[in-house]
C-alpha positions as CSV (number, residue, x, y, z in Angstrom):
1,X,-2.5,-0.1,20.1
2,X,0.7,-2.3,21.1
3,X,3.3,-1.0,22.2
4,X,5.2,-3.2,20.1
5,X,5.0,-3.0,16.5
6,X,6.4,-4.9,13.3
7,X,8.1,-2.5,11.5
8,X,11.1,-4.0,10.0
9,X,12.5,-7.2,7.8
10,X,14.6,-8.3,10.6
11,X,16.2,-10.8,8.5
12,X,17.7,-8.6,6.0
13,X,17.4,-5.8,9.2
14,X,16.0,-3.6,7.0
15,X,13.1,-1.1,7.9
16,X,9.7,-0.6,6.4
17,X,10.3,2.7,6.0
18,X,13.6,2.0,3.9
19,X,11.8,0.0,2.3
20,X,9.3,2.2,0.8
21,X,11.7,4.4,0.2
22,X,13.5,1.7,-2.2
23,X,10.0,1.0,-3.5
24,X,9.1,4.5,-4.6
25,X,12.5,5.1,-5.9
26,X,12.5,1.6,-8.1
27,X,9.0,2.0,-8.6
28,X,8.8,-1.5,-7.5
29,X,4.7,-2.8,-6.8
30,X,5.2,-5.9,-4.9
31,X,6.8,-7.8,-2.8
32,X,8.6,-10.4,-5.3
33,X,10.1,-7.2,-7.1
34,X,11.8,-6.2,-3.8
35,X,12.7,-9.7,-2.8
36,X,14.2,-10.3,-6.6
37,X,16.3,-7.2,-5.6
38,X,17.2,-8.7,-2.6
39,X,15.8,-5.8,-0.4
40,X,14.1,-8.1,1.9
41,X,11.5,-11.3,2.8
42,X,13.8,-13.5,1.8
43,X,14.9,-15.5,4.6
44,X,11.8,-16.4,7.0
45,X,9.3,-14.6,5.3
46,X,7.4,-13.4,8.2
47,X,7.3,-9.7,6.9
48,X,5.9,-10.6,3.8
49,X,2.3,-9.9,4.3
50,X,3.3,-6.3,6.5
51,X,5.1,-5.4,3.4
52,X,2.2,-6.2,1.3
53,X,0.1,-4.2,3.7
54,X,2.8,-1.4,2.9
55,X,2.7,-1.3,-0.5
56,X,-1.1,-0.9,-0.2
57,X,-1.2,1.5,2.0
58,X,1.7,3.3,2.8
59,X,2.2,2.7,6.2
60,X,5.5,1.5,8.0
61,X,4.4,0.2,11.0
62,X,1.6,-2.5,12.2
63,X,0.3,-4.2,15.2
64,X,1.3,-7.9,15.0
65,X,-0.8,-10.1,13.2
66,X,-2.6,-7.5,11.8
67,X,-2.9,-8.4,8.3
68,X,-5.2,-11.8,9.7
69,X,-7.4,-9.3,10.6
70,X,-8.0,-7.3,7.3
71,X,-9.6,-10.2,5.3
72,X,-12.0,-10.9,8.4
73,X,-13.4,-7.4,8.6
C-alpha cells in the first residue's frame, strides 16, 4: 500500500471522513447531493470518483487512482 493516500476534497479542504459523517447525518446517497450542499467536488473534481467509492463502501481513504482499477478487476 502507498504511503500516500487520497483522503480528502482538497478544494473544499474537507475530509472523507467528514464527509461521511455529513452523509450519514443528511442521509445524502451520492455525490451530486453533497456537491448540491456544497460539501465538496465542486471545484476540480478529482475526488469525485473516491467519494463515490466512499459512499459505496464506507471507506475514507484510497490508494491513488484506485477507482480505475475497480472496473478492470
Amino acid at each position: 500500500m502507498s504511503k500516500l493516500l487520497v483522503t480528502h476534497c482538497i478544494c473544499h479542504a474537507v475530509s472523507f471522513e467528514e464527509i461521511q459523517s455529513i452523509s450519514e447525518s443528511a442521509g445524502f446517497k451520492s455525490v451530486e447531493e453533497l456537491q448540491a450542499e456544497d460539501v465538496c467536488s465542486t471545484n476540480c473534481k478529482m475526488c469525485k470518483p473516491y467519494i463515490e467509492m466512499m459512499l459505496e463502501t464506507g471507506r475514507t481513504a484510497f490508494e491513488p487512482g484506485e477507482y480505475l482499477k475497480v472496473g478492470s478487476e
